[in-house]
C-alpha positions as CSV (number, residue, x, y, z in Angstrom):
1,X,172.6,199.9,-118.1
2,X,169.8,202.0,-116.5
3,X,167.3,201.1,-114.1
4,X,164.1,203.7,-115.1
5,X,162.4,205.3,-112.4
6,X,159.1,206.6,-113.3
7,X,156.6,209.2,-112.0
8,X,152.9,210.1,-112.3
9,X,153.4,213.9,-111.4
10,X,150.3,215.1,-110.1
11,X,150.1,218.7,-111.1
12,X,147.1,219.6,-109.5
13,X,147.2,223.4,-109.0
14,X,144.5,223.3,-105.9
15,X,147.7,221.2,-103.8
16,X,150.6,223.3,-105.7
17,X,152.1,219.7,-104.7
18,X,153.1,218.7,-108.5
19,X,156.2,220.7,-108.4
20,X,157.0,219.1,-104.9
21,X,156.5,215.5,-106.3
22,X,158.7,216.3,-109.2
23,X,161.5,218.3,-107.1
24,X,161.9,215.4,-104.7
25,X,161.5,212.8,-106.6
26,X,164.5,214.4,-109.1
27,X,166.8,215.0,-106.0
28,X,166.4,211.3,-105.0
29,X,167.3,210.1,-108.1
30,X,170.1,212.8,-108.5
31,X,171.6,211.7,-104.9
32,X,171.3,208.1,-105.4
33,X,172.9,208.3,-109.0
34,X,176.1,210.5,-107.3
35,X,176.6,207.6,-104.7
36,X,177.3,205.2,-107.8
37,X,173.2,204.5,-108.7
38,X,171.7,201.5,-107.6
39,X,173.2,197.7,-108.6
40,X,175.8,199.9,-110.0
41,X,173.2,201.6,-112.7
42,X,172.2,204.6,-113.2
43,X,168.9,205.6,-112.8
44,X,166.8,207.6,-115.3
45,X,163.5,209.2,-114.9
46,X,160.5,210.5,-116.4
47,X,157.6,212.4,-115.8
48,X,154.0,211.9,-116.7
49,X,151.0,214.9,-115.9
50,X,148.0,213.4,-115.0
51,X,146.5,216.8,-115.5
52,X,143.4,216.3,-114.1
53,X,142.8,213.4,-112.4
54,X,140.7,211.5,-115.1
55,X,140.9,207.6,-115.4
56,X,141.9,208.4,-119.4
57,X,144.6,209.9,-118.2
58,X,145.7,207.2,-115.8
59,X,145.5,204.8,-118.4
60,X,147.5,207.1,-120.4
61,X,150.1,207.3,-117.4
62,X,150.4,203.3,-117.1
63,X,150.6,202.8,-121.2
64,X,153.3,206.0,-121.6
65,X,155.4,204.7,-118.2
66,X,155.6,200.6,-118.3
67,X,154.2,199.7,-121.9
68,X,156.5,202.2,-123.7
69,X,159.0,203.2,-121.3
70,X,159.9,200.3,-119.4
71,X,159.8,201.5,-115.7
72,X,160.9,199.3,-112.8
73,X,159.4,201.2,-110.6
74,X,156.0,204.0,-110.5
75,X,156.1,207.1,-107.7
76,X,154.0,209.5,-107.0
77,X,152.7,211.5,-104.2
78,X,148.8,211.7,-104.7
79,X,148.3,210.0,-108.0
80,X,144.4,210.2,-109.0
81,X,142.7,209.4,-105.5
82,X,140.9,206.5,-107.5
83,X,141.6,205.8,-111.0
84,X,145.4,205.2,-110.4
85,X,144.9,201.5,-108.7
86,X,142.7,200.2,-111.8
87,X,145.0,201.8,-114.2
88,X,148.4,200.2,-112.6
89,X,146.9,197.3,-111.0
90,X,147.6,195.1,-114.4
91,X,150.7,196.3,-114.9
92,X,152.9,194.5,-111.6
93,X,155.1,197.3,-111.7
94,X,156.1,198.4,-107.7
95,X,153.8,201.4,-107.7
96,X,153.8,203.8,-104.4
97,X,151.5,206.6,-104.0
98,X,150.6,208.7,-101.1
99,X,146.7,208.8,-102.5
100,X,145.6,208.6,-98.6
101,X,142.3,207.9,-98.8
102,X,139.9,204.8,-96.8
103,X,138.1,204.1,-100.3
104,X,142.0,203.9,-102.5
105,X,143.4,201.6,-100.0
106,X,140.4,199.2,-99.5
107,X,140.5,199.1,-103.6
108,X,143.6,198.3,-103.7
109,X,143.0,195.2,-101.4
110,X,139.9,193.9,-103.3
111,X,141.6,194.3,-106.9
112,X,144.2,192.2,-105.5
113,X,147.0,194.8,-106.6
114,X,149.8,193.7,-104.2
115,X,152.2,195.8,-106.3
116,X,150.7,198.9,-104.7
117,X,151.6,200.7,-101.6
118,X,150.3,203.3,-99.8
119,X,153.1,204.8,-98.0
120,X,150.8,206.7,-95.2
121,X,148.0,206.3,-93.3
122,X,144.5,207.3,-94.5
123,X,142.6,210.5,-93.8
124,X,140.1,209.0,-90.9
125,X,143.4,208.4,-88.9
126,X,144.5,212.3,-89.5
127,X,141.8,213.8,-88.1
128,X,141.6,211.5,-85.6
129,X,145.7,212.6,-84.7
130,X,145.0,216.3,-85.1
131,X,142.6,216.5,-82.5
132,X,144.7,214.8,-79.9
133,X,147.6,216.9,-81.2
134,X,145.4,220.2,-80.4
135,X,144.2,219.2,-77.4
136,X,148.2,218.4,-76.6
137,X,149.6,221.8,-76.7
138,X,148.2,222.7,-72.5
139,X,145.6,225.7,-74.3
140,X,143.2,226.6,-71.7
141,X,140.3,226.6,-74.2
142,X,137.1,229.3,-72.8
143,X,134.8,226.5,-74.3
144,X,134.7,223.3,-75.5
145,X,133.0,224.2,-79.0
146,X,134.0,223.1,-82.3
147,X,133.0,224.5,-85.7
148,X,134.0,222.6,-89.5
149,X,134.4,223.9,-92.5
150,X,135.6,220.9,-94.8
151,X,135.4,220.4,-98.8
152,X,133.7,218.0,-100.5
153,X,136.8,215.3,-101.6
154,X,137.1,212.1,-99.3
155,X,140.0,213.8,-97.3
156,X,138.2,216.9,-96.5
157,X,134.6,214.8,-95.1
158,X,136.8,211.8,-94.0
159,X,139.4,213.7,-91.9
160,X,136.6,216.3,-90.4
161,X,134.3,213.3,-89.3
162,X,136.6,211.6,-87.7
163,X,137.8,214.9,-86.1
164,X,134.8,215.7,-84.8
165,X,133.9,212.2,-83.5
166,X,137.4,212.2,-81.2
167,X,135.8,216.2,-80.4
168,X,132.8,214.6,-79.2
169,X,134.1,211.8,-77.3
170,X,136.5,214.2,-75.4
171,X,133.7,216.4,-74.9
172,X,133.7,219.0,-77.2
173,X,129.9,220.0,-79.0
174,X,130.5,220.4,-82.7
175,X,128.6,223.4,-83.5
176,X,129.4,223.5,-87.1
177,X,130.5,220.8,-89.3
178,X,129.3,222.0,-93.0
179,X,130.6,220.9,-96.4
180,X,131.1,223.7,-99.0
181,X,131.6,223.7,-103.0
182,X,135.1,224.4,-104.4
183,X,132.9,226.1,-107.4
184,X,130.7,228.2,-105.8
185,X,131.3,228.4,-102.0
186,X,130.0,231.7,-100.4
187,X,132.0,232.2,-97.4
188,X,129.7,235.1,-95.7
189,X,127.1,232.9,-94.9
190,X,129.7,230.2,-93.0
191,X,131.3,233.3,-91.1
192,X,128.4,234.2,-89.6
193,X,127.2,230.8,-88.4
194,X,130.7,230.6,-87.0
195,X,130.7,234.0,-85.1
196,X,126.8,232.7,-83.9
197,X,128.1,230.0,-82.9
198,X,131.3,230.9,-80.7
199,X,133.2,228.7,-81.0
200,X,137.0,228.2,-79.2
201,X,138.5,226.0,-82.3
202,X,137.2,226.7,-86.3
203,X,138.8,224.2,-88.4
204,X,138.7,224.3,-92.4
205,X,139.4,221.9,-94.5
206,X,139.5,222.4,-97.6
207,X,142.5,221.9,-100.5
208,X,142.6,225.0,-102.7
209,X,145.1,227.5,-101.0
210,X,143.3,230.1,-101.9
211,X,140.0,229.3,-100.7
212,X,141.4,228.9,-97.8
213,X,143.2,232.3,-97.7
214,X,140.1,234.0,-98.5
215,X,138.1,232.5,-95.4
216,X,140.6,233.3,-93.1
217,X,140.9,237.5,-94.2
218,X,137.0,237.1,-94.1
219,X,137.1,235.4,-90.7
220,X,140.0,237.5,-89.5
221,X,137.6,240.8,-89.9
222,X,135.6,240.2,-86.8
223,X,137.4,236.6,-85.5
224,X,135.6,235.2,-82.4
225,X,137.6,235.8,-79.5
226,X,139.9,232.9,-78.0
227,X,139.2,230.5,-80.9
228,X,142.5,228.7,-82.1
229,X,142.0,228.7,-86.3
230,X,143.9,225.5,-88.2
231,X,144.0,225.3,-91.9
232,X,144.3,221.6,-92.1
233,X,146.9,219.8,-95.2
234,X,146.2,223.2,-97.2
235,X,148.5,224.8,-94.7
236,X,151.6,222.6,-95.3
237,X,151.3,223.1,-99.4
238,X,153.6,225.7,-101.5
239,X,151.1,227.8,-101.9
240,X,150.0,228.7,-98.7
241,X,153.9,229.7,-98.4
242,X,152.7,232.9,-100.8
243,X,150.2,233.3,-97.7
244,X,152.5,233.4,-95.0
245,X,154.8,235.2,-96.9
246,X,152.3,238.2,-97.0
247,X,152.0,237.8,-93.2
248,X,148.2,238.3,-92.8
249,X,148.2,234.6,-90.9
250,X,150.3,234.4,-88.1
251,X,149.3,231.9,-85.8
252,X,147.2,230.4,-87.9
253,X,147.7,226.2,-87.5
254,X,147.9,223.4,-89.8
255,X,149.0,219.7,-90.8
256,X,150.9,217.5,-92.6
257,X,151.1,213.6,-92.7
258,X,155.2,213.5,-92.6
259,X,158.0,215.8,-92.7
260,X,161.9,215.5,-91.6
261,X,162.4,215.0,-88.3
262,X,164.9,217.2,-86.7
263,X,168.1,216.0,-86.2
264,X,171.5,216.0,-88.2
265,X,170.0,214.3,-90.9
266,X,166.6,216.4,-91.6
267,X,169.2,219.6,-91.5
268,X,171.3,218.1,-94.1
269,X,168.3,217.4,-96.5
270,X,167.0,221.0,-95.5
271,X,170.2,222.3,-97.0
272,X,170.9,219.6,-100.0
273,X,167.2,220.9,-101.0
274,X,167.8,224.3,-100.3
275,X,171.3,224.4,-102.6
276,X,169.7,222.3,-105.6
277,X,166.4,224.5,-106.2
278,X,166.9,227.6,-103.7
279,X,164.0,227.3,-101.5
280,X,163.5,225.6,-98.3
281,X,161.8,222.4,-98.5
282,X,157.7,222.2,-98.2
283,X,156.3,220.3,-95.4
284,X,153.8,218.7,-97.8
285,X,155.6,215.6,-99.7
286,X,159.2,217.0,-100.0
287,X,161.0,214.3,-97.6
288,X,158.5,211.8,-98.2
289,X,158.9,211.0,-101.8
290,X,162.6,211.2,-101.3
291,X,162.1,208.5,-98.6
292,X,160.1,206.6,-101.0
293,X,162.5,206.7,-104.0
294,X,165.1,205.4,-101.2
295,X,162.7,202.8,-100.0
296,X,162.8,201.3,-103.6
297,X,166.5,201.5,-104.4
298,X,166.8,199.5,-100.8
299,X,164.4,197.1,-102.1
300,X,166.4,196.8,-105.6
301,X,169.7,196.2,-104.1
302,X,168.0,193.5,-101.5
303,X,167.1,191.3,-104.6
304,X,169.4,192.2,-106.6
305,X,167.6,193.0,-110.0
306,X,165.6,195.7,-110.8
307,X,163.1,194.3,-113.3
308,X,162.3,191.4,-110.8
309,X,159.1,193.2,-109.5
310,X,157.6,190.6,-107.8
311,X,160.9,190.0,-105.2
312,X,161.1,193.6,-105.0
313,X,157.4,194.1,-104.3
314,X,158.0,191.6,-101.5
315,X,161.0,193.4,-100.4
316,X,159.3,196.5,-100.0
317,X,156.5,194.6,-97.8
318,X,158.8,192.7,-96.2
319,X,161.3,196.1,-95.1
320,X,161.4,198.8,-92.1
321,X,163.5,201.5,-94.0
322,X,164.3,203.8,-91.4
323,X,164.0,207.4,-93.5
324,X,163.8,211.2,-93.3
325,X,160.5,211.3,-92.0
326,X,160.1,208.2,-89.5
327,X,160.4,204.2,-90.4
328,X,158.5,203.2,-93.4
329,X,157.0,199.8,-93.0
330,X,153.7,198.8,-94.4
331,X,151.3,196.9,-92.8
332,X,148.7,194.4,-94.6
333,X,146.8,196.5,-96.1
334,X,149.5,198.0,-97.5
335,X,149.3,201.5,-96.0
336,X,151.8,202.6,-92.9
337,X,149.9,203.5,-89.8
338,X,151.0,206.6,-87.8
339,X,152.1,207.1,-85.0
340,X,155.5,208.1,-82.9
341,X,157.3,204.2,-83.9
342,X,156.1,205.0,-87.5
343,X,155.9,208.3,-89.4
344,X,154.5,210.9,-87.3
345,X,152.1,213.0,-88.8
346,X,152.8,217.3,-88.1
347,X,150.9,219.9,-86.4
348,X,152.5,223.3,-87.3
349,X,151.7,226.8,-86.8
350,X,152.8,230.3,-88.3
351,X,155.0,231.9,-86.4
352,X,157.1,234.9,-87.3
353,X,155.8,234.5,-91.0
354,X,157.5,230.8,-91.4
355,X,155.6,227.5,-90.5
356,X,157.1,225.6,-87.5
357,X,155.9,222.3,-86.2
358,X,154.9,222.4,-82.4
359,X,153.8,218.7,-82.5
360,X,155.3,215.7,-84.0
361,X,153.1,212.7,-83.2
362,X,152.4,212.7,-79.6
363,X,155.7,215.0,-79.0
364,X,155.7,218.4,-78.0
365,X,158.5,220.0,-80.2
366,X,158.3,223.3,-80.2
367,X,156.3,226.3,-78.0
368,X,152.8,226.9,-78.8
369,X,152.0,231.1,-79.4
370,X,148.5,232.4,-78.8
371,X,147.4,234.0,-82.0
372,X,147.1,237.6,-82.1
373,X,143.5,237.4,-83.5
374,X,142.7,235.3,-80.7
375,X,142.3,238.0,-78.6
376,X,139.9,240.2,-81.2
377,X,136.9,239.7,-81.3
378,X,133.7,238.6,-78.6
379,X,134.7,236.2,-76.1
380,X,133.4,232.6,-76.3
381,X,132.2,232.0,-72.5
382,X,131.9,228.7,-70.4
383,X,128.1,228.5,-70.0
């Protein structure tokens, strides 16, 4: 007998994070099937592209997944931002996502879809955490000036507003906070309200990897001098990796929501991943949709049958499943707050061409380097 396991892959090529979702998702299922399965079954997958995001294919997602093919159980890692919770809601099917977002999670609560999880916080909490995390790492800053560059989805104007209230509130005069168009954005302009502006921390926002690549070379031509740059979640994603690998961003910072934590048990899913597809796993969604496939199969073997999915929705609501990237363990609303007791969200940084993560919640973790094009540039002076 099989237990199916089911996946909306999100192969959106702004994240690169399809390939992610699919890689950790089959590794899960491939480790979990090696120990004997779960209940003693095996468990089979499939795959679903969403494409691009549209609520027609959602509904296509839900009808191909559960009507046809059965599944006990729907994972993904940012499934539609939207249109997935009205498209599973009917279905009762354990659904977790990683969507993220204020608006997903409040419409999960008023549809009533207790089925669905969140397993993260939401964006308004990130950029709340990345400030504090910046401000963490003991950087004498020359002035206490803030410039925004974000995109126009709810996690790029979400996470920069909340970013820039914590600036505020520490302090800090946000001298730039300006939404650009993925379509048509102009990056020339920005720059040179940026180097007006002088500023001792730019922060951009914005999803597509190569957007983002192309701001920074621009920026990096005449950077203002003793400004820290952080490229946000677009930093943690596969592509960026091709950035870093051409080494035109060292020191350049960024984000994710969760990783593996170091520690005997990160290293060995560094080196499981590393053996089964010959790259070192992302920071973006590697560890956590592995956790997530786990947190199921615990659920699953707490109640004892796979097709119950109202005891194993309660399961899941009911469990702290201590994982790869922190303890997992959702709170009414059905998301997981961050913090150190929960999943920690990552600040990294490039440093000798590979990311490494400096903070991990409130935790130092690793030494902070002053960026080379830091010291380019005019300086920003204390007034």
């Amino acid at each position: 007998t099989q237990s199916r396991s089911s996946a909306a892959s999100d192969v959106y090529k702004r994240q690169s994070d399809g390939s992610v979702m699919e890689k950790a998702i089959t590794l899960a299922v491939e480790d979990l099937n090696k120990a004997g399965g779960v209940l003693g079954r095996q468990l089979e997958v499939t795959f679903f592209d969403i494409g691009d995001l549209s609520p027609d294919k959602l509904q296509a997602a839900a009808a191909n997944l559960i009507d046809r093919g059965k599944a006990d159980f729907i994972v993904t890692g940012y499934g539609g931002f939207g249109p997935d919770i009205p498209a599973f809601c009917p279905q009762g099917v354990p659904f977790i996502h990683n969507d993220a977002f204020t608006s997903v999670v409040e419409m999960m609560n008023s549809m009533g879809c207790k089925h669905i999880f969140n397993a993260s916080d939401v964006e308004s909490a990130y950029g709340r955490v990345m400030f504090e995390q910046l401000m963490a790492l003991g950087r004498d800053f020359p002035v206490k000036k803030l410039a925004i560059v974000h995109g126009p989805y709810e996690w790029e104007s979400g996470l920069t507003k909340t970013m820039a209230e914590a600036a505020t509130a520490a302090g800090w005069e946000v001298v730039l906070n300006e939404e650009v168009p993925y379509e048509s954005v102009q990056w020339q302009g920005i720059l040179s309200k940026i180097r007006e502006a002088q500023p001792s921390l730019v922060h951009i926002e914005v999803l597509d990897a190569s957007l983002t690549y192309t701001f920074l070379q621009q920026y990096f031509s005449n950077p203002v001098k003793g400004a820290l740059v952080n490229a946000g979640y677009a930093a943690s994603i596969p592509a960026f990796g091709e950035v870093i690998a051409q080494g035109n961003v060292e020191g350049v910072l960024g984000m994710t929501l969760s990783a593996q934590l170091p520690g005997a048990e990160g290293d060995a899913f560094i080196k499981n991943w590393q053996a089964r597809f010959n790259e070192p796993p992302p920071y973006s969604l590697a560890a956590q949709l592995y956790d997530e496939v786990f947190m199921w199969a615990e659920a699953v073997k707490t109640v004892g049958n796979p097709s119950d999915h109202a005891k194993v929705v309660q399961a899941l609501q009911d469990m702290s499943y201590k994982g790869l990237t922190g303890t997992l363990k959702f709170d009414e609303t059905r998301k997981i707050p961050t913090s150190d007791a929960t999943q920690p969200a990552f600040l990294l940084q490039v440093q000798g061409g590979q990311l490494k993560p400096v903070m991990i919640g409130t935790r130092k973790v690793g030494e902070f380097i002053e960026p080379p094009f830091a010291k380019q540039g005019r300086m920003a002076r204390r007034p």
